[in-house]
N, C-alpha and C positions, 0 to 999 in steps of 0.2 A: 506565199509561205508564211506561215505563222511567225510571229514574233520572236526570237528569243527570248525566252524566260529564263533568268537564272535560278539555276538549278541549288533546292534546301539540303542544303547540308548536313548531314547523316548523323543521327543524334549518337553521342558519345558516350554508351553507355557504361563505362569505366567511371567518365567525368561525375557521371548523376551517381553511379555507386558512391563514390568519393564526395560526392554533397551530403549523401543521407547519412552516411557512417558520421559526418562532423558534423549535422544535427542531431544525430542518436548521444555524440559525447555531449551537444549540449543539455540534451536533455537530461542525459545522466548529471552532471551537473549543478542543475538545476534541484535535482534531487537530492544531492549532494548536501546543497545548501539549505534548503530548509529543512532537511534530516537532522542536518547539526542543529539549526537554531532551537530545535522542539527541545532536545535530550539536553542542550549547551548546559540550560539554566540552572539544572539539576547540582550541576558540579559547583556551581557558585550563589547558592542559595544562601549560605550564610554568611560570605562577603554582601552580599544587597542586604540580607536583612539588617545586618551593623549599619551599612552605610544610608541606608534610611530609617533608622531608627525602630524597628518594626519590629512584632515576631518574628518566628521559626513556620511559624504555623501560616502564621497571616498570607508571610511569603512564598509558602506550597498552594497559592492560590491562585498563581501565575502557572502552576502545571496544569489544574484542574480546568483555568481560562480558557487557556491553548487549546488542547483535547476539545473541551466542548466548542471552541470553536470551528474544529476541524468535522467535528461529529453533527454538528446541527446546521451551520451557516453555511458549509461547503454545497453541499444537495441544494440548500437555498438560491444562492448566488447563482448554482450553475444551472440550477431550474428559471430563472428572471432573464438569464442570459443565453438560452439557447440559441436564437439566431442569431448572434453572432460567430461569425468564424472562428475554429478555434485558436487559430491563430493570435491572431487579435484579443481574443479572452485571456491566455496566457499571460501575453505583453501586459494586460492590464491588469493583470493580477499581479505580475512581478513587480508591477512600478509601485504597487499600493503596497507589496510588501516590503519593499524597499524604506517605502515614507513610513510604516508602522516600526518598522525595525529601529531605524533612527532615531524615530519619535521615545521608544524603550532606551534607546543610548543617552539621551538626552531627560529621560523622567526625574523630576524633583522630588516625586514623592511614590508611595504604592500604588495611591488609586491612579494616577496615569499612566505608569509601568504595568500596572493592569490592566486596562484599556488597550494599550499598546501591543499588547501582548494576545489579548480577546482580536484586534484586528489582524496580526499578524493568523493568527489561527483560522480566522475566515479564510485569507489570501490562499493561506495553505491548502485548503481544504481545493477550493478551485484548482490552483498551480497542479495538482496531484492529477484530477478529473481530465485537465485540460491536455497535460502531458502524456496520459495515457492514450488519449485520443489521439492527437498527432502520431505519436509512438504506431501506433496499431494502422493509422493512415499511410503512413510510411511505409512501413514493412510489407504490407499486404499483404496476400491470404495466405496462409500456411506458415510464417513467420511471427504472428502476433503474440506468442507466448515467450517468445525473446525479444521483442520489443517492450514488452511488460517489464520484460526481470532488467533491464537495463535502468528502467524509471524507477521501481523498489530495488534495483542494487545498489542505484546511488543514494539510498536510503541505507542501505546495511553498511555501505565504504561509511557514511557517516558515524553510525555508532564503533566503526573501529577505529577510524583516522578524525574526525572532526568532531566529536565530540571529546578525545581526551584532548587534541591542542585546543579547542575551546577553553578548556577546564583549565590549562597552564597556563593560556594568555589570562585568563582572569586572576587566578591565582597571583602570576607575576606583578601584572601590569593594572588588576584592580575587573568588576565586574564589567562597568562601561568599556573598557575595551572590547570585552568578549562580544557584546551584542554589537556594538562598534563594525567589528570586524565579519560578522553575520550580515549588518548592510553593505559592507564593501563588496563581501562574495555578492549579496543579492543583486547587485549593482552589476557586477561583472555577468551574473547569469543571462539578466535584461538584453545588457551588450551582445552576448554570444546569441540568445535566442532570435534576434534582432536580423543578426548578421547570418547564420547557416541556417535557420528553419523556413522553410518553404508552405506558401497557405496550402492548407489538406482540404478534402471533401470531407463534409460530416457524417456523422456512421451510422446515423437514420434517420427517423424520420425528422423535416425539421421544425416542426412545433409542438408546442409543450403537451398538449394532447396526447399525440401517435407518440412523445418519451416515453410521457407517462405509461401509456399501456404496457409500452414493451418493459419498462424498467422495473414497474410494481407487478407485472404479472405474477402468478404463483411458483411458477417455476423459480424466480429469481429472490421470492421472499425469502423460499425455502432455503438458497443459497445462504444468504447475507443474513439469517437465524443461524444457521450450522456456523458462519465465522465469525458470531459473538461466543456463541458458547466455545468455539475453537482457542480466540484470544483469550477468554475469561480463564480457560484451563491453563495455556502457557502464562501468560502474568500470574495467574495466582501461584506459580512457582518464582518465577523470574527475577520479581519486583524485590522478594526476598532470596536472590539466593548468595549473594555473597555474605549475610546472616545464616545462610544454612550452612556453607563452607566454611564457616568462622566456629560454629557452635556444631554442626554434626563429623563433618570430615576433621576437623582439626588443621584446616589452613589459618594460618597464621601473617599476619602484617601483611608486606607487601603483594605475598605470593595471589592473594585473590584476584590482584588485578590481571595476575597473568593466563587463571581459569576464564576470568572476563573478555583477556584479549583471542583465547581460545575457541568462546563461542562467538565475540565478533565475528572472527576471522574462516569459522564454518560455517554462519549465518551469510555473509557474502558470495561463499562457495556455492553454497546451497541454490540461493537468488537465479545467480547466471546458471547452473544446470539447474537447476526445476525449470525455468523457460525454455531450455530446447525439450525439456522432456514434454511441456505442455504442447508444447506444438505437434507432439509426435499423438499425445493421447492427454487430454488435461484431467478428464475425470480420471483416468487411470493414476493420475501423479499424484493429485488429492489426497485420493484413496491411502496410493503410499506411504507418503510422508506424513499423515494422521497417526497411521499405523507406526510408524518410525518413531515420532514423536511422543505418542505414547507408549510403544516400549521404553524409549531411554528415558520418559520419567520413572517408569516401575523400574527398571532394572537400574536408574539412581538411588531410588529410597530401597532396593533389597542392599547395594553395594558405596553406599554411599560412603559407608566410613573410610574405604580405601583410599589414598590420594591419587593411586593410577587411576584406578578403576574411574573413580568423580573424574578426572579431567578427560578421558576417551570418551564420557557418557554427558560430557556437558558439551564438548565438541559435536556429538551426534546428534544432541539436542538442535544447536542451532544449526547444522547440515537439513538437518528432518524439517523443522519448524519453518525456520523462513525457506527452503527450496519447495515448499508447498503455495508459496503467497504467489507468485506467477501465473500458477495454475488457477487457483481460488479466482484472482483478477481475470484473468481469460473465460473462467464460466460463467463468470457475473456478464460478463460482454457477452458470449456467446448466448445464452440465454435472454436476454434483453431486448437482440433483434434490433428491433427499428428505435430501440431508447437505450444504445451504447453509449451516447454520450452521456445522459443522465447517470445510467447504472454507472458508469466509471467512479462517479465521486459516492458512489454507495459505497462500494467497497470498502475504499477507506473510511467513511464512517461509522461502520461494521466492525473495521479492524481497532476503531479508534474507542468506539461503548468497550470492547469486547477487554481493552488493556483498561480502563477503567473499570469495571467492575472486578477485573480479576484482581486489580489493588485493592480493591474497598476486600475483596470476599478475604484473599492472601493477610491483611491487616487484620479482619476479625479474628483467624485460624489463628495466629501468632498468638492474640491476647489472648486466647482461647484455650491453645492447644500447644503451645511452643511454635517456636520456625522448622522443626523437624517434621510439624504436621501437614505442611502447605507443597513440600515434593509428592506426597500420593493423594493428595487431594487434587491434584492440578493432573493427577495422572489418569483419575477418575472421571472428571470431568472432560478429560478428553477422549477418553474410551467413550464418552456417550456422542462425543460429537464425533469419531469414527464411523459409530453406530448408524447417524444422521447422513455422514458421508457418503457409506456403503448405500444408505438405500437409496441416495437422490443421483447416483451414478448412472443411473439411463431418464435423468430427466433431458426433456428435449424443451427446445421455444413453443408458447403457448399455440403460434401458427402453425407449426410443423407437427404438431399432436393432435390437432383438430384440424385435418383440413378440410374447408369447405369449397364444394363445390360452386361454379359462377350461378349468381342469382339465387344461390343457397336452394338452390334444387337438388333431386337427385338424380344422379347420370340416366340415361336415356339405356337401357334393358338393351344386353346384345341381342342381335338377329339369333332365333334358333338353325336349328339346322332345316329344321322341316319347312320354315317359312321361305329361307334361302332358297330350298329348294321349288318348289314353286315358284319363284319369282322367277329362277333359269329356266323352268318348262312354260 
């Protein structure tokens, strides 16, 4: 008789559901936390620049750092480190952003507050690529457009919750707390990724070659063109709009922060349903939310001067706007194929040109044209990247549009009928 073997024990699949959900919260999280740290600085610009002696101006040079850190060093990093798992890529991106944050809490002057601030923005750029990865390894197939909106919703929680107590803790307690308290969360997120994330398989191929192909294919450029000019149209309203609600609608003092906490708080909503809408159809949610998007900026600039009317139409703004970023994320992935890992941190540096330029273009319009001019200009230019939307809505991956046959031959001619036949007599 054979041995006894004990018998494995029947995997629990309750238990693994119950893993993935508390690395999904980590990774939210995690987004969470450098969501805040990006927007934080904003709200205490003018305490740093007192407290180091410095401009106004000098010191808006820490937003400009950041951004381009996340726009150019992100693709880099994540392009140097491909074979690494991505697990492990993550961990080492939080720990560096951890040491960069601190290093900002602790700057004596601008130029290392700037530096500080350029590294944290690399990290970022990674953390973003790396999390979506995992995110998408996790969920598996059919679910990755709400693994998505979980990594950019704790992007959108932040600019509703984490970035005004950011802006209080500094206020209060002075600037260095604020960024202070950005490495403690980053600290905490390390911790938690640590402890519930599980190592994933990578999402193609895995050398930088077979990334590349997939990630810069044409399909995917086309993409990540449509979501700069997408970002350039919303920031070049955005960036200005509590000057547009001040000077067109006639809100007044406090109430703007409440239009603000309005679209945070639809910008969120948006996030987590555009993810399951992605998953059901991603081009299709695109599509819609383009088109949503820019309705509510034209029907802002026809009704703008109402205070009802502005606050339903700035709520539907961030409904429409960010419940489309899950989907945009997931085509970039789907399209990239065998260099999802790569295209991951495109996205966000698509999304990241795209809110820079729409500040520089929104900043020209103002000196230009008033801040009244920068709601149909931003409406215009999203109408064109609709445009750009609607037609790339049956792009497929560059393998699955050209498929070639083995040995790039061509198939072998079916038997006729008349040869068939003869071969049976």
């Amino acid at each position: 008789m054979p041995p006894n073997r004990p018998r494995k024990r029947p995997r629990n699949r309750f238990a693994d559901e119950s893993k993935n959900h508390l690395a999904f919260l980590s990774l939210a999280f995690v987004a969470f936390v450098v969501g805040t740290s990006e927007f934080v600085v904003v709200g205490v610009l003018g305490p740093i620049a007192d407290g180091l002696r410095t401009g106004l101006g000098t010191v808006g040079l820490l937003v400009t750092g950041y951004a381009l850190g996340i726009s150019l060093g992100g693709p880099v990093l994540t392009a140097l480190t491909l074979r690494l798992p991505r697990r492990t890529l993550l961990l080492g991106a939080l720990a560096a952003y951890v040491a960069a944050s601190a290093g900002a809490a602790a700057a004596g002057t601008v130029g290392v507050l700037l530096a500080a601030r350029c590294a944290a923005g690399l990290a970022h750029g990674v953390i973003v690529g790396a999390a979506t990865s995992v995110a998408v390894a996790l969920a598996g197939p059919g679910r990755q457009g709400r693994a998505i909106s979980l990594v950019f919703g704790g992007i959108s929680v932040a600019t509703v919750l984490g970035v005004p107590l950011g802006t209080l803790v500094g206020q209060w307690l002075g600037w260095r707390a604020a960024l202070a308290a950005v490495a403690v969360l980053a600290a905490l997120a390390l911790a938690a990724v640590r402890r519930t994330v599980p190592p994933t398989a990578a999402m193609g191929a895995p050398g930088l070659a077979g990334q590349l192909r997939g990630a810069l294919s044409r399909p995917v450029l086309a993409v990540l063109g449509t979501a700069v000019v997408l970002f350039t149209g919303q920031f070049t309203a955005y960036t200005y709009l509590a000057g547009y609600l001040e000077d067109v609608t006639g809100v007044g003092g406090g109430r703007v922060g409440g239009y603000l906490l309005a679209f945070g708080t639809a910008a969120a909503v948006g996030t987590f349903l555009g993810g399951r809408c992605a998953d059901r159809r991603a081009a299709g949610t695109l599509t819609a939310g383009c088109a949503g998007l820019t309705a509510a900026l034209l029907a802002l600039h026809l009704c703008g001067r109402s205070g009802a009317a502005a606050a339903v139409l700035v709520a539907c703004w961030g409904l429409a706007g960010f419940g489309m970023v899950p989907a945009l994320q997931s085509r970039i992935v789907e399209l990239a194929g065998p260099g999802g890992d790569f295209a991951a941190t495109l996205g966000v540096s698509a999304a990241n040109a795209g809110i820079a330029a729409g500040a520089a273009l929104g900043g020209w319009t103002v000196g230009a044209h008033g801040v009244g001019a920068v709601v149909p200009l931003g409406a215009a230019v999203c109408l064109a990247a609709l445009l750009a939307v609607a037609a790339g809505a049956r792009l497929r991956p560059a393998a699955a549009r050209h498929p070639v046959h083995p040995l790039h031959l061509d198939p072998p001619p079916a038997p006729s009928l008349d040869r068939e036949r003869t071969v049976r007599a």
